[in-house]
VEXLOTI-351425 format. One record per residue: x, y, z of N, C-alpha, C in turn; residue in three letters. Coordinates in steps of 0.001 Angstrom, whole numbers, padded with zeros to 6 digits, always signed. Each point is the difference from the previous one (the first is absolute). Layout:
BEGIN
XYZXYZXYZAla ...
END
This chain:
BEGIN
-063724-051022-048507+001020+000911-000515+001036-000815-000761Unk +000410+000289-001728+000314-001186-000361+001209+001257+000037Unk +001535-000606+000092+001484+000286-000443+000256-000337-001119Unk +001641-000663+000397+000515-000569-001060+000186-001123+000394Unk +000732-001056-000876-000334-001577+000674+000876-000232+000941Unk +000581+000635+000930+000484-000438+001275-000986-000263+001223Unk +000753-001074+000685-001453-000510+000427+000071+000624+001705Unk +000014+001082-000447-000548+001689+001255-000272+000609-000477Unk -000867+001067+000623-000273+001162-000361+001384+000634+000108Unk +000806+000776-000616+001320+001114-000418+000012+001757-000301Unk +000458+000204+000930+000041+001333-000017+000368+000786-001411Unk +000830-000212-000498-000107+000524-001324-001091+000287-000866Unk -000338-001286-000253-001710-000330-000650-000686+001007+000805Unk -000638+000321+001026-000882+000644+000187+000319+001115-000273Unk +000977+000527+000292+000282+001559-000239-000035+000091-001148Unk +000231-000869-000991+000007+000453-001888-001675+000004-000176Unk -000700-001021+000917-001797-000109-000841-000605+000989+000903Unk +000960+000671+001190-000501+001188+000726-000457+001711-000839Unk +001695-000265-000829+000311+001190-000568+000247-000001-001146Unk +000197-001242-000805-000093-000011-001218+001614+000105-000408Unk +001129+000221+001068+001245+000061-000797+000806-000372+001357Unk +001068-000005-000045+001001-000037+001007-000106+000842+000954Unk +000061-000193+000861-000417+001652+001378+001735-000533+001144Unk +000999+001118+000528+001009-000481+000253-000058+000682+001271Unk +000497-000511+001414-000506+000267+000943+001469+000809+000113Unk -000156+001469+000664+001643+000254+000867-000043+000422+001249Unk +000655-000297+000142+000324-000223+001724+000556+001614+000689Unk -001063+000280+001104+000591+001443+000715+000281-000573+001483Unk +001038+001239+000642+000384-000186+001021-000090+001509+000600Unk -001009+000077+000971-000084+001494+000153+000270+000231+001511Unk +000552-000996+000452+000312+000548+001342-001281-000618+001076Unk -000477-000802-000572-000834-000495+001429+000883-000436+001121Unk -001193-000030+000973+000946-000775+001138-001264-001344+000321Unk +000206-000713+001307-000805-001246-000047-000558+000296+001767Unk -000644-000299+000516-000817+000190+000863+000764-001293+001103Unk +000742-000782-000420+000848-000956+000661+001362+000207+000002Unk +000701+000952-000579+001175+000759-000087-000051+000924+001043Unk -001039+001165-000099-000490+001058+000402-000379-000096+001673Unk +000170-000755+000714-000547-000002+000982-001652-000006+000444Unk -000637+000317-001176-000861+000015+000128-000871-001588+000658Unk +000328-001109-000401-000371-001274+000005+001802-000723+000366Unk +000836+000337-000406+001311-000812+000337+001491+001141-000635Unk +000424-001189+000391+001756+000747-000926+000426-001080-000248Unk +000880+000152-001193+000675-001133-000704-000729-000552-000774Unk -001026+000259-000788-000911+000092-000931+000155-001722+000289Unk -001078-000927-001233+000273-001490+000162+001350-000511-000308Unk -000084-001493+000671+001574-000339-000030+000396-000438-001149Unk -000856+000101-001064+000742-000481-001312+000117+000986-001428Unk -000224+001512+000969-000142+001563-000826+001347+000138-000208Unk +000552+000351-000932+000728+001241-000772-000311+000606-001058Unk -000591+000920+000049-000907+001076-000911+000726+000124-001498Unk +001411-000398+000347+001145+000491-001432-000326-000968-000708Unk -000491-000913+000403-000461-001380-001139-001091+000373-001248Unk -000631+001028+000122-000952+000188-000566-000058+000881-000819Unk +001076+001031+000137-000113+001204-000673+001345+000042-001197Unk -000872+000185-001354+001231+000203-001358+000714+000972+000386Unk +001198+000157-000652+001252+001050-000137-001270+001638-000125Unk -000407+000435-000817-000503+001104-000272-001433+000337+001405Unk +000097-000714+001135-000963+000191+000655+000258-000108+001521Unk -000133+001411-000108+000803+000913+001676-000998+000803+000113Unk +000200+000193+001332-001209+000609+000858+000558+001609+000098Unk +001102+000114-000605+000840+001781+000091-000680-000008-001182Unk -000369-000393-000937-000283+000668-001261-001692-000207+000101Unk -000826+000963-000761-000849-000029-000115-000950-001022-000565Unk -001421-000162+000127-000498-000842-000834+000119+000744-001267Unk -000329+001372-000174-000384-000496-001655+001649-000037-001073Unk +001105+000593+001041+001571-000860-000505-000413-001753+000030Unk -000059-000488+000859+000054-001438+000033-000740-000458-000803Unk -001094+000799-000691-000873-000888-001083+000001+000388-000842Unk +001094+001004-000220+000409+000720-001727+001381-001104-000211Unk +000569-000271+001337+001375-000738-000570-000675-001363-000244Unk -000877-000687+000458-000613-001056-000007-000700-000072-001320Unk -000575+000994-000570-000384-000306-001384+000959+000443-001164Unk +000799+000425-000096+001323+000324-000433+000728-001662-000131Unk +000096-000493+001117+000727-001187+000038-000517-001099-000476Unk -001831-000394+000075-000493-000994-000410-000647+000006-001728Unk -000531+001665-000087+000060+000023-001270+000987-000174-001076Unk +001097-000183+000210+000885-000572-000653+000155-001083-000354Unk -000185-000472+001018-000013-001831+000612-000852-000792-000590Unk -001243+000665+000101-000955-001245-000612-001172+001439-000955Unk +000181+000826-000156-001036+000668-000893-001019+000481+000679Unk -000078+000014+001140-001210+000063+000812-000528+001594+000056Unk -001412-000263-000033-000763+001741-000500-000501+000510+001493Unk -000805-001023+000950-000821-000174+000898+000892-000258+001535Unk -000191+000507+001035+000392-000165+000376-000486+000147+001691Unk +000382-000736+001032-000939-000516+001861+001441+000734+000849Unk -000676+001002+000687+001546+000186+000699-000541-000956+001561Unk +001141-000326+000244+000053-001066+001313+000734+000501+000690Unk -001068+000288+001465-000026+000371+001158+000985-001235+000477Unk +001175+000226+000462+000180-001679+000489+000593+000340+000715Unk +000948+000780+000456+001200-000683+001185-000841+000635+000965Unk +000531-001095+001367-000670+000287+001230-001728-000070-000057Unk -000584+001134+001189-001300+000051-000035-001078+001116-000812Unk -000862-000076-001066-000148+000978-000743-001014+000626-000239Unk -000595-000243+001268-001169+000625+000342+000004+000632+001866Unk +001556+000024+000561+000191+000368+000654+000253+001481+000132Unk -000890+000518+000027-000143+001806+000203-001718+000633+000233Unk -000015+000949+000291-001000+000849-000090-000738-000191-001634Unk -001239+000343-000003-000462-000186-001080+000052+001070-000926Unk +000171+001252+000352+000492+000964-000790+001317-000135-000515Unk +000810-000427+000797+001862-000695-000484-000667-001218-001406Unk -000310-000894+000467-000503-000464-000903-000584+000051-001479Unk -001205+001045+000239-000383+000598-001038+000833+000762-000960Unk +001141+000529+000612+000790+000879-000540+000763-000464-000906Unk +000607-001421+000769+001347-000940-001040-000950-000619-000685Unk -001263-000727+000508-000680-000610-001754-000040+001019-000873Unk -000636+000893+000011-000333+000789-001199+001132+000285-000672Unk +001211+000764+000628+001255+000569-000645+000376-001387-001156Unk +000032-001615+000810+000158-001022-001453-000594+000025-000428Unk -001668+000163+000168-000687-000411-001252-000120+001317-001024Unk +000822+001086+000365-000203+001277-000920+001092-000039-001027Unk +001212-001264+000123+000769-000309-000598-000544-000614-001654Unk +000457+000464-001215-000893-000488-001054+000894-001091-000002Unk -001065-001032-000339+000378-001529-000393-000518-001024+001365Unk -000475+001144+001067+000072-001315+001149-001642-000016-000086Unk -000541-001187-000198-001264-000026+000349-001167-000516+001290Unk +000897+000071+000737-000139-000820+001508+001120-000018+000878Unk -000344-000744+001067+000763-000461+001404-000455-001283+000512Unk +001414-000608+000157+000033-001063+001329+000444+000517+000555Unk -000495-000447+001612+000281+000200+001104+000114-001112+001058Unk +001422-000011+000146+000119-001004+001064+000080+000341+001520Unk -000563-000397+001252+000220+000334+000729-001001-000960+001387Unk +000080+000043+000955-000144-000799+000992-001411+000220+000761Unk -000657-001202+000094-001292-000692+000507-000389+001118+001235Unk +000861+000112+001125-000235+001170+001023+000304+001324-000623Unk +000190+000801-000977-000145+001298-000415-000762+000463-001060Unk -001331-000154+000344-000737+000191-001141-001735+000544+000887Unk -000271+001357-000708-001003+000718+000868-001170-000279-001089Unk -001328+000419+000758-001239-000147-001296+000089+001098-000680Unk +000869+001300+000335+000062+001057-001192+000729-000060-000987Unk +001213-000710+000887+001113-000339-001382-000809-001150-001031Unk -000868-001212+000705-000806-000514-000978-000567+000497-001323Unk -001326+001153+001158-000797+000559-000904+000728+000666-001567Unk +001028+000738+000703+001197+000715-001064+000456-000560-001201Unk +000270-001247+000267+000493-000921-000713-001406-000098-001015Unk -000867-000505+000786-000993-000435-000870-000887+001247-001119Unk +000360+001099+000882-000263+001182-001103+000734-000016-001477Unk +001159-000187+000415+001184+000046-001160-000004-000977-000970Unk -000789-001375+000532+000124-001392-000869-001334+000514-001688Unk -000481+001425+000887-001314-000529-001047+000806+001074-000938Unk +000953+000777-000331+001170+000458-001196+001227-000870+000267Unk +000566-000944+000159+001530-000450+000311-000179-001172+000611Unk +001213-001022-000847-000320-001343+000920+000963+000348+000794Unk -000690-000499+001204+000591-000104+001205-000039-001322+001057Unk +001299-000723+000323+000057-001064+000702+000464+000000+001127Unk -000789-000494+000895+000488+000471+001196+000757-001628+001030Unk +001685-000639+000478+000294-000886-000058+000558+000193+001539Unk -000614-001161+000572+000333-000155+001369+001039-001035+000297Unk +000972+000445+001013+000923-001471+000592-000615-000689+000700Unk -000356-001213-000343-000867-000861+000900+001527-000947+000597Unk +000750-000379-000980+001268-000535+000619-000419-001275+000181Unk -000784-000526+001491-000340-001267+000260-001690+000297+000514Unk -000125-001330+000187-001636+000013+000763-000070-000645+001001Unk +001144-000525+000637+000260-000332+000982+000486+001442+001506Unk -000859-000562+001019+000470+001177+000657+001080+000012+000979Unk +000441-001546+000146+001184-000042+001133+001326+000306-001235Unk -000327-000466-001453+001349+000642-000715+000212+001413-000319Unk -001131+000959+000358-000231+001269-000355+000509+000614+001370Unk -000006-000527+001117+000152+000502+001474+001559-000137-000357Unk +000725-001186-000217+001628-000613-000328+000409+000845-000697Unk -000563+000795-000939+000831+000611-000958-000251+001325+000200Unk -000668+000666+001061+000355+001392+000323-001062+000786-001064Unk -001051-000994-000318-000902+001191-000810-000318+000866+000633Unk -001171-000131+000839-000557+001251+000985-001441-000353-000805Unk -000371-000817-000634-001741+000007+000220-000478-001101-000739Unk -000961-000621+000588-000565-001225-000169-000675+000007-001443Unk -000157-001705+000142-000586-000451-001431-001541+000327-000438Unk -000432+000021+001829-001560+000701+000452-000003+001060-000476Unk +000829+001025+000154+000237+001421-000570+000020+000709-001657Unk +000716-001483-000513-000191+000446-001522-001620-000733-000669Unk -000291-000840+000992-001457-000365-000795-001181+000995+000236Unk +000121+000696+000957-000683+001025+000484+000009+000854-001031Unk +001709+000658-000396+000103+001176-001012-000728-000515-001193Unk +000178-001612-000478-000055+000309-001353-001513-000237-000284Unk -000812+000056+001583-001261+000074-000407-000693+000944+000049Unk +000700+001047+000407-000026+002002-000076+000251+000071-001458Unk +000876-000645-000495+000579+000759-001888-000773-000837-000771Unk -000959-001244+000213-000433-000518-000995-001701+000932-000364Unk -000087-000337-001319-001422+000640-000852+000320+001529-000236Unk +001574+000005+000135+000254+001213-000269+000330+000338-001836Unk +000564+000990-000240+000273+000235-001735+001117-000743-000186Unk +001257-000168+001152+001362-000253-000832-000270-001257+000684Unk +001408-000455-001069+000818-002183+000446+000303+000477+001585Unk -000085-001362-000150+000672-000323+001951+001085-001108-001029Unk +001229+000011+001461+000508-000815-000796+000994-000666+001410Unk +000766-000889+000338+000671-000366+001256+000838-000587-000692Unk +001424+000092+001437+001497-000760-000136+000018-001322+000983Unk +000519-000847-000438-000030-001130+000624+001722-000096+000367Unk +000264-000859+001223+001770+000086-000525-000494-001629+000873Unk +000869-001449-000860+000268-001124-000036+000734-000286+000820Unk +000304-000754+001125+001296-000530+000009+000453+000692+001791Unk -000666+000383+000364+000315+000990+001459-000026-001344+000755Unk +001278+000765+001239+000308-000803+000970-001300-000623+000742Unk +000416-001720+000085-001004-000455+001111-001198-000517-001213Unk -000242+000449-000640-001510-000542-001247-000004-001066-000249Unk -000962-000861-000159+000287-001692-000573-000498+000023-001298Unk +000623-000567-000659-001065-000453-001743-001640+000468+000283Unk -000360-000933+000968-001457+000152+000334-000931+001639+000507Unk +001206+000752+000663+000005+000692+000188-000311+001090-000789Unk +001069-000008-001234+000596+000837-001189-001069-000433-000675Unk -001103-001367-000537-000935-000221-000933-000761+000772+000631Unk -000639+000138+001310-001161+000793+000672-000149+001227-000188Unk +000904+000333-001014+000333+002151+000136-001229+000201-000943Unk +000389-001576-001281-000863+000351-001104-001403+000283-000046Unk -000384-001103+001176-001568-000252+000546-000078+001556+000746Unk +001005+000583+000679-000809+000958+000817-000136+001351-001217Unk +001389-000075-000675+000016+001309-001215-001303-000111-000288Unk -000564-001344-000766-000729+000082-001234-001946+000356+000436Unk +000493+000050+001994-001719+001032+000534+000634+001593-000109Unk +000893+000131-000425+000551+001289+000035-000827+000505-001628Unk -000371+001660-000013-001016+000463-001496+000797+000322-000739Unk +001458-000535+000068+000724+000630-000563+000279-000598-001979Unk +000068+000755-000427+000541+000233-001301+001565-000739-000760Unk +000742+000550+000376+001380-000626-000111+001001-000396+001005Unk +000739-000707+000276+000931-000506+000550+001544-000471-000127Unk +000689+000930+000798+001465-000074+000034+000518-001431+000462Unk +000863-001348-000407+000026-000393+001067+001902+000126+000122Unk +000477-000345+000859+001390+000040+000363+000584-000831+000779Unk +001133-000665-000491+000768-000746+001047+000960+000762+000785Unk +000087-000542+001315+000876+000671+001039+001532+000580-000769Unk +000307+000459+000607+001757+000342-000471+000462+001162+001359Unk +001058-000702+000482+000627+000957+000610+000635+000715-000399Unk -000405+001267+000612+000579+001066-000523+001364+001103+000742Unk +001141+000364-000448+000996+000347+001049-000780+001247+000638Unk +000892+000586+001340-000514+001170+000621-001710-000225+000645Unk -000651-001196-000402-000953-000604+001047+000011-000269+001071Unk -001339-000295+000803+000405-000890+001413-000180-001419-000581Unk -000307-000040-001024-000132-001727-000342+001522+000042-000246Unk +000742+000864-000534+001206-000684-000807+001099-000050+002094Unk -000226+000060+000875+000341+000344+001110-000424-001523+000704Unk -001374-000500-000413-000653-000914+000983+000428-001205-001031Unk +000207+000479-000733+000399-001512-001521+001476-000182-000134Unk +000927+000898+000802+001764-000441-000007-000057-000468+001820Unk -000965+000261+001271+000264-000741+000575-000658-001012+000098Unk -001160-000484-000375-000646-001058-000305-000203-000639-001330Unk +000615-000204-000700-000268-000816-001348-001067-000767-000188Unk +000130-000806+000563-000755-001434+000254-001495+000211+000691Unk -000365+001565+000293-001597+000126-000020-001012+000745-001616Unk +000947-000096-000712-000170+000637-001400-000122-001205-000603Unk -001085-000286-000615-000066-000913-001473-000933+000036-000673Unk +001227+000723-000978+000221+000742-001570-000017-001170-001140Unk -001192+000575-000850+000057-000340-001142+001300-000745-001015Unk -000182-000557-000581+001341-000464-000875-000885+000719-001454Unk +000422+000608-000891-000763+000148-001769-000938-001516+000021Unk +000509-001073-000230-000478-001195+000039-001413-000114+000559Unk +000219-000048+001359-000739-000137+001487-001193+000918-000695Unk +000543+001287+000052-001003+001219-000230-001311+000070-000682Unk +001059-000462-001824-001114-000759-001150-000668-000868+000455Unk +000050-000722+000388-000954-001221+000411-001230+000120+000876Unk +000438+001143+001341-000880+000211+000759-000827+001007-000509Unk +000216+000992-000743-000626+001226-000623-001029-000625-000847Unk +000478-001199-000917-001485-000653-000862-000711-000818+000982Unk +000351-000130+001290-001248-000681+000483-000544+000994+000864Unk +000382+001250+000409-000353+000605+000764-000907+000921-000950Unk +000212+000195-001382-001052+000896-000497-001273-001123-000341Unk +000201-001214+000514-001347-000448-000280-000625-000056+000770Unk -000214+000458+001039-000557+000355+000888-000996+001407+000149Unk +000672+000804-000646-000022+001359-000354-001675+000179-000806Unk -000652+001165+000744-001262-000247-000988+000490+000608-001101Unk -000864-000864-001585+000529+000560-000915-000119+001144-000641Unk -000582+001279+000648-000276+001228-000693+001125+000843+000343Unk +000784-000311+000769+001284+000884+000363+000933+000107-000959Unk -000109+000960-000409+001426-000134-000921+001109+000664+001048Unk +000964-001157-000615+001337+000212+000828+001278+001019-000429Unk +000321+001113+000264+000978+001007-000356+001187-001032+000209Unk +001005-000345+000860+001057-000695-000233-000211-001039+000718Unk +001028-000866+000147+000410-001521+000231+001164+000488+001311Unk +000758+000716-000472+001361-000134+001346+000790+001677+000029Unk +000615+000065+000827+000494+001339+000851+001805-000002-001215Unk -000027+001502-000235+001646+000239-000843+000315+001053+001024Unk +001007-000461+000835+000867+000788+000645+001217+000463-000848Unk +000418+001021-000035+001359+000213-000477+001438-000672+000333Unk +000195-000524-000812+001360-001045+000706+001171+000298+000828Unk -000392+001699+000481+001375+000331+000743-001049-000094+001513Unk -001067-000089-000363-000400-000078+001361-000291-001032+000471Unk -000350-001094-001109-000688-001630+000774+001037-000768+000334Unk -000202-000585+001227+001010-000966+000229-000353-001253+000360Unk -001414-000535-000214-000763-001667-000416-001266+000642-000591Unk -000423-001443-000262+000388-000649-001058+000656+000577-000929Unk +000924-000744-001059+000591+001407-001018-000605-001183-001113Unk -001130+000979-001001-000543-000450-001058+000943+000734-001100Unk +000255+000894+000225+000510+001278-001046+000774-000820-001764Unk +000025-001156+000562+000349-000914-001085-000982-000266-001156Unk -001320+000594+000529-001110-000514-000842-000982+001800+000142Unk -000732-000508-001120-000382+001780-000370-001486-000349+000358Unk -000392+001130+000432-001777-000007+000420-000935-001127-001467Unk +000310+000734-000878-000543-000757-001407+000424-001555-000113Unk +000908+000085+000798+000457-002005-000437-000836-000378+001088Unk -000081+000386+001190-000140-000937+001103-001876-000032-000005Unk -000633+001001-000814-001212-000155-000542-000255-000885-001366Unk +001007-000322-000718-000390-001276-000875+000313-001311+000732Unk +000979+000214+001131+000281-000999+000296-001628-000800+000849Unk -000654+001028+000667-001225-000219+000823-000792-000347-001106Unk -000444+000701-001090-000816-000674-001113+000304-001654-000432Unk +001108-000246-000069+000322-001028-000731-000515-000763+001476Unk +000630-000402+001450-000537-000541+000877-001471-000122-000098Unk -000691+001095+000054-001624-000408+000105-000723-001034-001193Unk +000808-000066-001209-000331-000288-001212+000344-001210+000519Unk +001598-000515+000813+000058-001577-000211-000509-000645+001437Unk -000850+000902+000858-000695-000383+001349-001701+000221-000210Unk +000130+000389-001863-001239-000351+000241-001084+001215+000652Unk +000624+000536+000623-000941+000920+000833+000050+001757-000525Unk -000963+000731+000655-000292+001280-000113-000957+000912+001091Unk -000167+001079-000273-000354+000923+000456-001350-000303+001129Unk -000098+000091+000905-001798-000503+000312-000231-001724-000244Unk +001391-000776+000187-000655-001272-000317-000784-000503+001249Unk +000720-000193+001231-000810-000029+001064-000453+000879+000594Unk -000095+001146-000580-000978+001068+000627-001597-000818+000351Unk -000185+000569+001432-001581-000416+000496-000590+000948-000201Unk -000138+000746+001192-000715+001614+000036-000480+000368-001424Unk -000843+000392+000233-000463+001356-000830-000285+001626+000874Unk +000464+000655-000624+000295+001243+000688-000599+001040-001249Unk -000455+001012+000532-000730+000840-001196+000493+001271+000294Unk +001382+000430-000330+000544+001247-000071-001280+000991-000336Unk -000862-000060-001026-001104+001263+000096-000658+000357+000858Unk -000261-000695+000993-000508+000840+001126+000544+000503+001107Unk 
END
């Protein structure tokens, strides 16, 4: 799969040789809840959740989807010209409902003109073989991506941080969603309490048996109104956080590890600055701190899959 000459596969690139033009993702908030909030599995969702991190100004769960994706293309068609358009399932869990609930909110976006698909983000333990099958009905009219929090692959840091389900658990799911019609795609988050370098390189080796398609990755950030931002003002000194510096450096050696067919959706986590209170990058813009990683790999020499071993055959 050739890109452009950055030496990863890049999310942009694929979506233009996907679709032939710019495709602009917007973000809905429809009121899920999380199965670790809910009592269902826990309360106090994980300790490094605040849901407000994620969601733009125009995207509330009082207003409807097809409001949230009329103001959403209203706002971006302006912005960048954009014709095409992915509404994103994102805050919380989004495949948490009945499958008729389900059925109901996909269709209403995709009946929206301009949207030609769905991502869907949502969690490794909430995912049935009908909601599969469903999905996979829909992929053969509509791209459809379906993106799991894998978070870590470690299971004593997944127990620490109040997930509610193992690393066993998401390899299981994503071997229910693979050979299906739509992307698989997983979130990684960098930098969690207790992880060693060695630790944090091993995510890549375990991601890259994962069938997945694209990959989020993210550095930690505490976030206010958390239990991390609670366990990180009385303990400081069990948190260690990235520096920008630190970050770049480890991110080009950590994607060489990475098998190289993954294309990677982002590099690091944008909290809103009234809510983050560490690391504070806000000094530097998503777009810089991605040339800044290009230029590193260029003077380390390295790239995408350099020490990749494995071979792994997502087609089957």
């Amino acid at each position: 799969m050739q890109f452009t000459g950055k030496r990863y596969l890049d999310y942009s690139s694929f979506i233009k040789l996907t679709f032939g033009e710019r495709v602009q993702k917007i973000a809905l908030d429809i009121g899920f809840s999380c199965p670790n909030r809910d009592g269902t599995k826990g309360y106090g969702g994980c300790t490094y959740c605040n849901n407000n991190t994620f969601n733009p100004d125009y995207c509330e769960p009082t207003k409807s989807i097809t409001q949230q994706l009329q103001e959403g293309i209203s706002f971006f068609s302006k912005k960048y010209k954009a014709q095409k358009y992915l509404a994103y399932f994102q805050a919380y869990t989004n495949t948490y409902a009945d499958l008729a609930s389900l059925k109901k909110m996909y269709k209403e976006a995709l009946n929206i003109e301009g949207i030609i698909g769905l991502v869907i983000g949502t969690r490794p333990d909430c995912i049935s073989k009908e909601i599969i099958d469903y999905l996979d009905e829909l992929s053969k009219k509509y791209f459809i991506s379906l993106e799991f929090g894998v978070e870590s692959t470690n299971e004593k840091t997944l127990l620490k941080i109040n997930r509610c389900h193992t690393f066993e658990e998401t390899k299981t799911t994503f071997e229910l969603c693979k050979n299906k019609g739509f992307e698989l795609g997983a979130h990684i988050i960098l930098g969690l309490p207790g992880e060693m370098k060695s630790e944090l390189l091993h995510h890549a080796f375990e991601i890259s048996k994962l069938p997945i398609k694209t990959l989020k990755i993210h550095h930690l950030q505490i976030i206010k109104n958390s239990v991390m931002a609670v366990q990180y003002k009385r303990n400081p000194e069990n948190f260690d956080l990235f520096t920008v510096e630190n970050y770049i450096d480890f991110i080009a050696e950590f994607i060489g590890y990475l098998r190289p067919t993954i294309i990677i959706e982002r590099f690091i986590s944008e909290a809103p600055k009234e809510l983050l209170i560490v690391p504070n990058w806000n000094h530097l813009k998503n777009f810089e701190i991605v040339a800044k990683i290009d230029k590193k790999l260029i003077e380390k020499n390295t790239w995408q899959g350099k020490f990749y071993k494995g071979e792994v055959d997502i087609s089957k």
